[in-house]
C-alpha positions as CSV (number, residue, x, y, z in Angstrom):
1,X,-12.5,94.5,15.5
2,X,-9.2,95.7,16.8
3,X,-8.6,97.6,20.1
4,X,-7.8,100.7,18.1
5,X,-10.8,100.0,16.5
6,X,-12.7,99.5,19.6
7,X,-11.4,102.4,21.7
8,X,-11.3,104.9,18.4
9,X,-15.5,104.0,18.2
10,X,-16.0,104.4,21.5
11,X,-14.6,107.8,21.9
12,X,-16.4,108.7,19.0
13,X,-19.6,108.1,21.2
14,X,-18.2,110.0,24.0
15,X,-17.8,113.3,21.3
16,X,-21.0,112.9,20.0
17,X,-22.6,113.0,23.4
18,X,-20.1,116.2,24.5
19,X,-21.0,118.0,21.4
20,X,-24.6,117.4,22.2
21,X,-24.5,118.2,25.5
22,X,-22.6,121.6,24.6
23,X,-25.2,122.6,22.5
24,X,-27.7,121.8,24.0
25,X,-26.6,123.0,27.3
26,X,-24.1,125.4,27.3
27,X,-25.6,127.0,23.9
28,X,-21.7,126.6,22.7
29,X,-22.0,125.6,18.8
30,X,-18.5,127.0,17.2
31,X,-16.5,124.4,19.3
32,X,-18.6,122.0,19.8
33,X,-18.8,121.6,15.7
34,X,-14.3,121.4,15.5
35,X,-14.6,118.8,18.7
36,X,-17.2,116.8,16.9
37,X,-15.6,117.0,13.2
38,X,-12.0,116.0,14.8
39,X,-13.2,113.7,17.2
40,X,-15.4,111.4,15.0
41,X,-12.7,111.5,12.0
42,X,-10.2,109.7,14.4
43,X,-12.2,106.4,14.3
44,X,-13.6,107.0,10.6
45,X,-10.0,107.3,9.1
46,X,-8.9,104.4,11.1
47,X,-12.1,102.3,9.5
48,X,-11.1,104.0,6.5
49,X,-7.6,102.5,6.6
50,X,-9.4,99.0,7.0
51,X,-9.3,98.9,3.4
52,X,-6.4,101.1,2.3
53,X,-5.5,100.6,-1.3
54,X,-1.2,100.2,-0.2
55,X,0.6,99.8,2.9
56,X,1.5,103.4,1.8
57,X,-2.0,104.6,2.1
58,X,-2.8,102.6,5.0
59,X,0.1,104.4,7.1
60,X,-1.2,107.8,5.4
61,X,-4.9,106.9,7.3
62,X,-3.6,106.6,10.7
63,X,-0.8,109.6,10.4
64,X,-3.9,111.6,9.7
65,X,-6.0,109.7,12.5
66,X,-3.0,110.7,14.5
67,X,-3.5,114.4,13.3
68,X,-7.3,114.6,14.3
69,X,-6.3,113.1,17.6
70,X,-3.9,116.0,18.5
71,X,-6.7,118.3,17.0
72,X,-9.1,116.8,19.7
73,X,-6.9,117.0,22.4
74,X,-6.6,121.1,21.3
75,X,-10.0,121.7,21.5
76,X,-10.9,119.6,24.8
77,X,-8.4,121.8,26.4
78,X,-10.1,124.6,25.2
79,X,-13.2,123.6,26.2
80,X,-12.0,123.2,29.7
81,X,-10.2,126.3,30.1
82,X,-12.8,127.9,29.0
83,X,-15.6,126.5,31.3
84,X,-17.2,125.0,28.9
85,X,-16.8,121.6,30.0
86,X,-16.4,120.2,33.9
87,X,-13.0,119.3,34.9
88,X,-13.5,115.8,35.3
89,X,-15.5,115.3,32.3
90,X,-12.8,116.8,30.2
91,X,-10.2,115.0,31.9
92,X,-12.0,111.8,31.2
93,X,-11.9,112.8,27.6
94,X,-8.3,113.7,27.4
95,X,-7.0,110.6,29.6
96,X,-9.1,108.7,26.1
97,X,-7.6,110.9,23.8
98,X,-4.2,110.4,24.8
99,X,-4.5,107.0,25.0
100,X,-5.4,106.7,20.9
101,X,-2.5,108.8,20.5
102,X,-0.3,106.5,22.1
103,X,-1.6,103.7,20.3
104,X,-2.0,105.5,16.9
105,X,1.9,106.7,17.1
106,X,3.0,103.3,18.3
107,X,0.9,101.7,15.3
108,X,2.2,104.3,12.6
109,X,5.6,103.8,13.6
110,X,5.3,99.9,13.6
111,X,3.3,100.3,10.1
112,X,6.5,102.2,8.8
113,X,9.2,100.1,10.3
114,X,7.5,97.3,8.8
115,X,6.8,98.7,5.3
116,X,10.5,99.5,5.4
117,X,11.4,95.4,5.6
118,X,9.2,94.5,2.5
C-alpha cells in the first residue's frame, strides 16, 4: 500500500468518526452527509485509480481525488466556523487534508509530466 494510499484510508476513518460524532452529537446531518461523501471519495478514487484502464484515466482518478480533497477542506472550514466542530479537532483534520492535497497535486503533476515522456 502506498503512503497516499495509507494516509488517504486513514483520513477516511477520521471522517467517518466526525460525521458520526456530528450526528450523533451535534444533531448536524446536512454537513455532516457533504464532509462524509467528499471525505471518503478521496481514498476510494485513489483505490479506484489502482486499476485505471490508461495512464489517462489514472491521472483523471487522482485530479478528481484532488477535487474531493479541496471539497473537504470547504466543508471542515465550515464546520468550524460554524461551531460545529472544536478548533483543534478541525485543525487536526485540515493539517490531514492539506497534506493529501500536497501529495495528490505533487502526484498528478508527476503522473502528467510523465505521461507526457511516453
Amino acid at each position: 500500500m502506498s503512503i497516499l494510499e495509507e494516509k488517504s484510508y486513514a483520513f477516511s476513518i477520521r471522517i467517518v468518526k466526525c460525521s458520526k460524532y456530528l450526528q450523533q452529537e451535534k444533531k448536524e446531518f446536512i454537513l455532516s452527509k457533504q464532509v462524509l461523501r467528499s471525505g471518503t471519495a478521496i481514498g476510494a478514487l485513489i483505490a479506484e485509480g489502482k486499476y485505471a484502464q490508461s495512464k489517462a484515466d489514472f491521472i483523471n482518478k487522482l485530479y478528481v481525488a484532488l477535487k474531493e480533497a479541496n471539497e473537504t477542506k470547504y466543508w471542515l472550514k465550515l464546520l468550524q466556523d460554524c461551531s460545529y466542530l472544536e478548533i483543534k479537532i478541525a485543525e487536526s483534520l485540515l493539517k490531514d487534508v492539506r497534506e493529501l492535497i500536497r501529495i495528490l497535486s505533487s502526484s498528478t503533476k508527476t503522473a502528467k509530466e510523465n505521461s507526457n515522456e511516453i
